[in-house]
C-alpha positions, 0 to 999 in steps of 0.5 A: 683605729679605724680603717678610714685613720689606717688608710690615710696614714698610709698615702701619707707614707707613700706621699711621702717619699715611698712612691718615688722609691717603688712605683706601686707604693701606694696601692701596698701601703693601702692595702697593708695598713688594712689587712689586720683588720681581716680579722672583724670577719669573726663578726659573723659569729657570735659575740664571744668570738668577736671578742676572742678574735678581735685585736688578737693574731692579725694584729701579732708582731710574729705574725706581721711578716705574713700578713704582709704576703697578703696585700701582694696576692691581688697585686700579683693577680693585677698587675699589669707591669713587672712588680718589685716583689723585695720593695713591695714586701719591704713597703707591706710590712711597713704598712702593717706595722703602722697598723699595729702601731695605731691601735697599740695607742688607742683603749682597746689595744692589741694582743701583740706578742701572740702567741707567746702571750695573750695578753693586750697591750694599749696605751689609752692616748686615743680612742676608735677615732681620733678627730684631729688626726682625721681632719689634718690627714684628710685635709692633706690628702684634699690638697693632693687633689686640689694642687693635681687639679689646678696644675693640669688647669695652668699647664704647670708641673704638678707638685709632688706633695711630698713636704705636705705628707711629711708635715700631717705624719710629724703632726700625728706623731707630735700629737700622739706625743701631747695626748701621751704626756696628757694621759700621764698628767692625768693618771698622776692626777687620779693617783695622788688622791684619797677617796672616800678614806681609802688610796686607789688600787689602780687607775685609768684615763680615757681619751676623749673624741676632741681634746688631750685636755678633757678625759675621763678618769677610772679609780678602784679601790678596794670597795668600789669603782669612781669614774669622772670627768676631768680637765686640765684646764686648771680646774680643780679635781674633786675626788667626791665629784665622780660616779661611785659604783660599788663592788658587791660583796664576795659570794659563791655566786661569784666564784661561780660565773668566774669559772664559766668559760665566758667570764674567763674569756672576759677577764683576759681582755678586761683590765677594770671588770665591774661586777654585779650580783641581783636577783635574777627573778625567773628561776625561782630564786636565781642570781644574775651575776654580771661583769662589764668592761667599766672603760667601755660601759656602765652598769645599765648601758649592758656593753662589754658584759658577760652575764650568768644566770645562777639557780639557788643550788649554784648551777649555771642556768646559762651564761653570754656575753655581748658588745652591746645592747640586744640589737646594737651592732658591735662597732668596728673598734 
């Protein structure tokens, strides 16, 4: 998630009811519901970095109790009154883990259980950004401002706000809960089908921007991969209807890249890996292989790819990856 969907779920914490049980809740909670994020520094360097770092031990459940000490430094620098460190420390880690608990629901997941293993954990019922988790938040915090400012108009007690904040946090978890059963709906969908003669191997559904109604589905088979657009709607699904892209066939060039550091590091975070194998054009008679990331981008789109120049006696020419096209900032996801 983004930081903006992080911090609002915080106040909301904090509106709620925390507060009133620690005086300094709501600068913590913040601060700790954006710590793990500390991580996107690994921007400075290059892509493969990123991708290394990114969502890895920030984001870790061993490593939470000590993420959390971090939001309490610059309260301990500032603060002016005597702090509560046990409640402070308590509502940090409460922050932190919300932070986990967001990207946990979302397509590119979190290395969770680092260092124990490496693998990443995503339940693919949001993406980056959540809209109407966003707006109702949003809107929610806009009414704390609002009812502040007319009350001191009127002279009447200002509201406590505490009904609202609870009201927008049971609705992100109610909404969570309808994009969950969506996403279920959708991969038993993608899974009772046939395409072209052969049973899928693995499937996958993609949240879209607006709507738990509307996703985009990813099968494998085992000579291809097919991305669709899907309704629930009551439309009905045309297992023909989708984008095919074909797996190339099993070659030296192949087993070549896969044993390159980058493509290694690739296939750590990348579940659907589509891979492509032309003609490289310059050295003479070199193959370009690539593997890309299919939830994240699409053969001509070079998001989410590791890329290998091979020579015609199977040595690697050289070998990257990237987020995105050449000058695309990677974005913060």
């Amino acid at each position: 998630m983004e930081p903006a969907t992080h911090s609002l779920a915080a106040y909301m914490m904090s509106r709620a009811g925390l507060n009133r049980w620690c005086p300094c809740a709501t600068p913590v909670l913040l601060l700790a519901a954006n710590v793990p994020d500390i991580d996107f520094l690994a921007r400075f360097g290059d892509d493969l970095f990123l991708l290394d770092w990114r969502r890895g031990p920030t984001h870790a459940l061993p490593f939470a109790p000590l993420m959390a000490a971090l939001p309490l430094l610059p309260m301990l620098l500032f603060a002016r009154k005597r702090m509560q460190w046990r409640k402070a420390y308590f509502l940090s880690v409460l922050g932190v883990l919300s932070h986990l608990l967001l990207d946990w629901t979302n397509i590119y997941g979190a290395r969770l259980l680092e260092p124990f293993n490496r693998v990443y954990y995503h339940l693919d019922i949001t993406g980056a950004t959540d809209l109407w988790m966003l707006l109702v938040m949003a809107a929610a915090a806009a009414w704390f401002g609002l009812s502040k400012l007319v009350s001191s108009e009127i002279g009447s007690a200002k509201a406590t706000g505490r009904g609202v904040a609870i009201a927008a946090l049971l609705f992100v978890v109610l909404w969570q809960g309808v994009r969950y059963f969506a996403h279920e709906r959708v991969l038993a969908v993608l899974d009772s089908r046939i395409y072209d003669g052969a049973a899928p191997t693995r499937v996958a559904a993609l949240p879209h921007f607006t709507s738990p109604l509307h996703w985009t589905g990813i099968v494998e088979t085992g000579a291809a991969y097919r991305v669709f657009e899907i309704s629930l709607t009551g439309e009905e699904f045309d297992p023909a209807a989708g984008r095919t892209f074909y797996k190339p066939e099993p070659s030296r060039w192949l087993e070549t890249a896969k044993q390159t550091d980058t493509f290694r590091r690739l296939l750590r975070f990348a579940p659907h890996a589509l891979w492509q194998v032309i003609p490289a054009g310059e050295p003479e008679g070199a193959m370009r292989v690539q593997a890309m990331d299919v939830r994240f981008g699409l053969p001509g789109e070079e998001r989410f790819v590791a890329t290998a120049i091979i020579d015609r006696s199977g040595h690697v020419v050289r070998h990257w990856f990237q987020f995105s096209a050449p000058g695309e900032p990677p974005r913060f996801r």
